[in-house]
C-alpha positions as a Python dict, from the first residue, in 0.01 Angstrom:
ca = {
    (1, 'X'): (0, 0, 0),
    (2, 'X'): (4, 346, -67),
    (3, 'X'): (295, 522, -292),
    (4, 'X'): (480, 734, -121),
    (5, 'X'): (496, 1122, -267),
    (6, 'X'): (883, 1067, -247),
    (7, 'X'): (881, 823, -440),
    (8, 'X'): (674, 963, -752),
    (9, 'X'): (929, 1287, -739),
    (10, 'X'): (1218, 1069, -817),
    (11, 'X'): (1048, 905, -1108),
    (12, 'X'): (963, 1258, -1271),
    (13, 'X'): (1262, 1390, -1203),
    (14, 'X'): (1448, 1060, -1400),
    (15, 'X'): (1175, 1106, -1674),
    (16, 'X'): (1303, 1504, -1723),
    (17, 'X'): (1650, 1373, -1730),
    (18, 'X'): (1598, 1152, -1993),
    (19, 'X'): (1418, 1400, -2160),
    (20, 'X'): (1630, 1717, -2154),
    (21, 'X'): (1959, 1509, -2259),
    (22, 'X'): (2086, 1620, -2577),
    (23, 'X'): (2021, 1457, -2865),
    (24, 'X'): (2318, 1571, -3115),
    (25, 'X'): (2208, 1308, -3378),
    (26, 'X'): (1906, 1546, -3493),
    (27, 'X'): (2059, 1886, -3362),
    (28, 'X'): (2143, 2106, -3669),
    (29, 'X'): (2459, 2351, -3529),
    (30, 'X'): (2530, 2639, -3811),
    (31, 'X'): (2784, 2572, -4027),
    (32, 'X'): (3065, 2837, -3940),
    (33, 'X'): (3081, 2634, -3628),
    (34, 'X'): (3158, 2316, -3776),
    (35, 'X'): (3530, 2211, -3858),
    (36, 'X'): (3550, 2024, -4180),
    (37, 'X'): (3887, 1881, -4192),
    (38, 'X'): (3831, 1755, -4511),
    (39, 'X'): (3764, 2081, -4652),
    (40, 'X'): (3969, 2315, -4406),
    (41, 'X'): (4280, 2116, -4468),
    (42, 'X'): (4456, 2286, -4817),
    (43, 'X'): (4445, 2071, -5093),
    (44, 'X'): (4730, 2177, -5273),
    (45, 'X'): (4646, 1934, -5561),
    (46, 'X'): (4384, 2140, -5722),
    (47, 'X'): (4511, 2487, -5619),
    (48, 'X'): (4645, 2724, -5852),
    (49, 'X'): (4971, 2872, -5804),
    (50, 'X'): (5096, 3197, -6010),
    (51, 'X'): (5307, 3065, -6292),
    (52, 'X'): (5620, 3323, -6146),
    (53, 'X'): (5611, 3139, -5808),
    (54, 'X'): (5644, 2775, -5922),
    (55, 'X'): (5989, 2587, -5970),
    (56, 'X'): (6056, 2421, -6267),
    (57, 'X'): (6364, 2247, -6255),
    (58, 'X'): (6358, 2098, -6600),
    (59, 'X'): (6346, 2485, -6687),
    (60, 'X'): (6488, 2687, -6421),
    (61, 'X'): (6820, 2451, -6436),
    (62, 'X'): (7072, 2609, -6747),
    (63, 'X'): (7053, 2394, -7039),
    (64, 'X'): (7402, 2488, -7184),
    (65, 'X'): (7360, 2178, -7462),
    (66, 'X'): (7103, 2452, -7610),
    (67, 'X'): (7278, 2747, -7528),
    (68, 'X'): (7413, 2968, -7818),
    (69, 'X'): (7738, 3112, -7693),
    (70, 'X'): (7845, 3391, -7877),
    (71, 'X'): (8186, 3244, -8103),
    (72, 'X'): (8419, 3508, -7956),
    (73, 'X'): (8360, 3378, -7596),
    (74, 'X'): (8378, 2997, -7705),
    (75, 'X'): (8724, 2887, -7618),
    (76, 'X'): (8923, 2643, -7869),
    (77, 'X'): (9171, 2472, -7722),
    (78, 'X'): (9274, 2269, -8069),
    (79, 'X'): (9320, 2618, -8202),
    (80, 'X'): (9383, 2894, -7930),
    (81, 'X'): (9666, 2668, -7776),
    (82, 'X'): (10018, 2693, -8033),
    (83, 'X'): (10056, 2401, -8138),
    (84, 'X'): (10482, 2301, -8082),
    (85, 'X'): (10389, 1941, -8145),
    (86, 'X'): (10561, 2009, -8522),
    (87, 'X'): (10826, 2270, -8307),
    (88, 'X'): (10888, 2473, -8667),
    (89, 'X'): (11095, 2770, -8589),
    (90, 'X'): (11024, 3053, -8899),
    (91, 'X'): (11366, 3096, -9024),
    (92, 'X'): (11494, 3449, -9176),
    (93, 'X'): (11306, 3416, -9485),
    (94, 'X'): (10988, 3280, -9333),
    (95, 'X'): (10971, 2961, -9444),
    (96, 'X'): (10999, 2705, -9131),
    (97, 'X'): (11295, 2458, -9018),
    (98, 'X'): (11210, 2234, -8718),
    (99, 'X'): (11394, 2199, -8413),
    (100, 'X'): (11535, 1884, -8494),
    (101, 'X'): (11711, 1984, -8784),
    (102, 'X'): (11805, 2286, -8590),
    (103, 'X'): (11959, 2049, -8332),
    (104, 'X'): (12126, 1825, -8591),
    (105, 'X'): (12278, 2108, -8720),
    (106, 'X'): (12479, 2181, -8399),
    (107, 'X'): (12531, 1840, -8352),
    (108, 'X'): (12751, 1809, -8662),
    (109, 'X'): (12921, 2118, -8592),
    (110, 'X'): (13027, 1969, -8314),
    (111, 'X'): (13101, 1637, -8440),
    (112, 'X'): (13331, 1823, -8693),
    (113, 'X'): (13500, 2057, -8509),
    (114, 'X'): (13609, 1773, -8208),
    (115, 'X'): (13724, 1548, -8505),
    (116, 'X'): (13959, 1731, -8717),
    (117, 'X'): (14083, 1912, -8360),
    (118, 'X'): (14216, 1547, -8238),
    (119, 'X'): (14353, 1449, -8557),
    (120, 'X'): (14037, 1220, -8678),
    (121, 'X'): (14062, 1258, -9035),
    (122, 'X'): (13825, 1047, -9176),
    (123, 'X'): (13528, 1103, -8901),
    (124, 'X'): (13553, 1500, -9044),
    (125, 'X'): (13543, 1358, -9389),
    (126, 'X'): (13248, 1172, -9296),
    (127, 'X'): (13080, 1475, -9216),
    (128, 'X'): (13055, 1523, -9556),
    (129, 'X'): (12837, 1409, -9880),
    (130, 'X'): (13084, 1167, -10031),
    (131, 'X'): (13104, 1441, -10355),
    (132, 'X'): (13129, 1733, -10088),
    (133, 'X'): (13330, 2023, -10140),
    (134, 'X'): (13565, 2255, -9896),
    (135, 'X'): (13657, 2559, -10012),
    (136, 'X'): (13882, 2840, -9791),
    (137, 'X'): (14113, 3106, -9874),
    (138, 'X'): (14355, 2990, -9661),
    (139, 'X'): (14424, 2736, -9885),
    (140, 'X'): (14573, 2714, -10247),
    (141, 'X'): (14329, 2449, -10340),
    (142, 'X'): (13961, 2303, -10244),
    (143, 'X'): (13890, 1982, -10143),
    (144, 'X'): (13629, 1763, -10330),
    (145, 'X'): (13511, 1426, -10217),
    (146, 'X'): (13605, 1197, -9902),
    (147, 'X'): (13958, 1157, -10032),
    (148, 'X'): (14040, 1460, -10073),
    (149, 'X'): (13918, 1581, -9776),
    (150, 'X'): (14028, 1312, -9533),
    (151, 'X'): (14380, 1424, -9631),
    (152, 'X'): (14319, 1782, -9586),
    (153, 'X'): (14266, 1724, -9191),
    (154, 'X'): (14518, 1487, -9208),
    (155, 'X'): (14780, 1768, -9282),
    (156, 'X'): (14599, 2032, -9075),
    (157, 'X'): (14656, 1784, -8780),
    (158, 'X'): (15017, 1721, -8893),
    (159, 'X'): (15098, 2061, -8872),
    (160, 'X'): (14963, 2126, -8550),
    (161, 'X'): (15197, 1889, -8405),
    (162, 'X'): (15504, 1961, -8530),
    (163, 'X'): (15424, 2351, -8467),
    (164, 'X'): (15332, 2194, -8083),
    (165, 'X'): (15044, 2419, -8075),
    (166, 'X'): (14685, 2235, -8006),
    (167, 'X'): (14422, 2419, -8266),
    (168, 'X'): (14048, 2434, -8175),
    (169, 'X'): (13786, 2536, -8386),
    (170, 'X'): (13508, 2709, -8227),
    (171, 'X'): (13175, 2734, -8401),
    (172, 'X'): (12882, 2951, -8277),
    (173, 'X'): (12591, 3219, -8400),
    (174, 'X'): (12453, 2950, -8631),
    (175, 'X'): (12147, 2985, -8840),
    (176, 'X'): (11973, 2730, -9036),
    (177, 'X'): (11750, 2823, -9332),
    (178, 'X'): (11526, 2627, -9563),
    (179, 'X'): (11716, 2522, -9863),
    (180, 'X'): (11627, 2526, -10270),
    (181, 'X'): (11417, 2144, -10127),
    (182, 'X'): (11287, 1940, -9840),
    (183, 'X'): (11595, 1769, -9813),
    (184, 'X'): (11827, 2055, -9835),
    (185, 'X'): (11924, 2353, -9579),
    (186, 'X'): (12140, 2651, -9623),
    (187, 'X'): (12354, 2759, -9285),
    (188, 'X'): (12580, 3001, -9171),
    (189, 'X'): (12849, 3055, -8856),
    (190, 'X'): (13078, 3214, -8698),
    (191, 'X'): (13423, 3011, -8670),
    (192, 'X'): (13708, 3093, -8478),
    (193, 'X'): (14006, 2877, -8463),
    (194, 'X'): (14217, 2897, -8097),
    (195, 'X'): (14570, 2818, -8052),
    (196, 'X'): (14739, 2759, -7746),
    (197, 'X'): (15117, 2648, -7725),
    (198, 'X'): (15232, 2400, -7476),
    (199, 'X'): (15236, 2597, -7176),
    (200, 'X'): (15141, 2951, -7327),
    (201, 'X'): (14847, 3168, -7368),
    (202, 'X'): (14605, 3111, -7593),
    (203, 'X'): (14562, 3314, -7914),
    (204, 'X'): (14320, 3371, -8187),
    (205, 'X'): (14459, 3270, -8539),
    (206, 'X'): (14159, 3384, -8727),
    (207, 'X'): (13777, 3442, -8712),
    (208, 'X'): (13613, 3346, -9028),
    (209, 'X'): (13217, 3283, -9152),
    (210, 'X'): (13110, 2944, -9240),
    (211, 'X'): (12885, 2915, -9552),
    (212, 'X'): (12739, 2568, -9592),
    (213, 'X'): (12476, 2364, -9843),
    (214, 'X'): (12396, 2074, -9643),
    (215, 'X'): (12190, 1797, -9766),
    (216, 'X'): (11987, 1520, -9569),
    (217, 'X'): (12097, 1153, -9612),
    (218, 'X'): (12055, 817, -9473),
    (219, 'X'): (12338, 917, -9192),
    (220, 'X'): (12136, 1245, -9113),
    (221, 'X'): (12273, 1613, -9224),
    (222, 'X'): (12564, 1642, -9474),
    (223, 'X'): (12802, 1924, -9575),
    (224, 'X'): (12752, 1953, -9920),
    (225, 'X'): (12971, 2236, -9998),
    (226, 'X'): (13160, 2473, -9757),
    (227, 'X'): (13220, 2833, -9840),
    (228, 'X'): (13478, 2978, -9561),
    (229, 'X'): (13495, 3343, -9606),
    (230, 'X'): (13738, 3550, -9360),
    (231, 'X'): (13691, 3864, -9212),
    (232, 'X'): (13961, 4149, -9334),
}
């Protein structure tokens, strides 16, 4: 059997096909063309950055533990904060008393001026070293030692009752200075002693200054020796 001329076409034509299909295994494209992601991908590994443009936060971060502060701007507070925890007051001379002798002070003021007022003799002794010594000029004499001077308030009481005027001593404007030792202090006050009659007005009998030596003891501050000086 013959072959048909139809027949041969189709075979040449598959044979060019086969042919003219691209063979990309042996084809050599240029190289701008070709995307290397291997090598168009940045590799920031091995690339060099200027030194101005890189973070360092070891470095950029302030290191104070190495930082030199000048010594005017470094705050103490151990020695720019006063220190009260001693509470010394500088007294007239400029040595310093604290502010619990200060206090103790008052306090037996007080205690002295409330017991000879209500007729406690011996509790204004008390007040006292037992060798202290009163001395006024509104009396003939001085008193010397707890005896003594437990029946000098006696009689001041006694004669405020049978007058049947009530006497109060009022002590103020005190200062305490530092005395000749530790254990000694040297005050000074205003007294004023106020009488009022049963039903009248009150009236001031005198105004005097106190001068005291006091002296610490076991019991806490002591008159030593009192100095009353009056005005006039």
């Amino acid at each position: 059997m013959a072959e048909s001329p139809r027949d041969d076409a189709k075979v040449t034509a598959g044979d060019t096909a086969a042919e003219e299909t691209v063979d990309n295994s042996a084809r050599t494209v240029p190289t701008t063309g070709i995307a290397h992601p291997a090598k168009d991908t940045v590799d920031n590994s091995a690339r060099k950055v200027p030194a101005k443009a890189i973070a360092h936060p070891a470095k950029d971060t302030v290191d104070n533990s190495a930082r030199k502060v000048p010594a005017k701007a470094i705050a103490h507070p151990a020695k720019d904060t006063v220190d009260n925890s001693a509470g010394n007051v500088p007294a007239a001379d400029g040595a310093e008393v604290s502010v619990a002798d200060i206090a103790a002070v008052h306090q037996l003021y007080g205690r002295q001026s409330h017991a000879i007022d209500s007729g406690r003799a011996v509790a204004w002794a008390a007040t006292f070293t037992p060798d202290g010594q009163f001395h006024s000029p509104s009396y003939p004499e001085p008193a010397t030692g707890a005896v003594e001077l437990t029946a000098f308030a006696g009689r001041f009481h006694a004669g405020c009752v049978e007058s049947g005027e009530q006497l109060r001593h009022v002590v103020s404007t005190v200062e305490v200075r530092t005395g000749q030792s530790q254990d000694t202090l040297h005050a000074r006050a205003y007294l004023q002693i106020v009488g009022t009659p049963a039903g009248g007005v009150p009236r001031l009998h005198r105004i005097t200054v106190l001068d005291d030596e006091l002296a610490r003891t076991t019991g806490g501050w002591r008159v030593r020796r009192r100095t009353v000086r009056r005005d006039g």
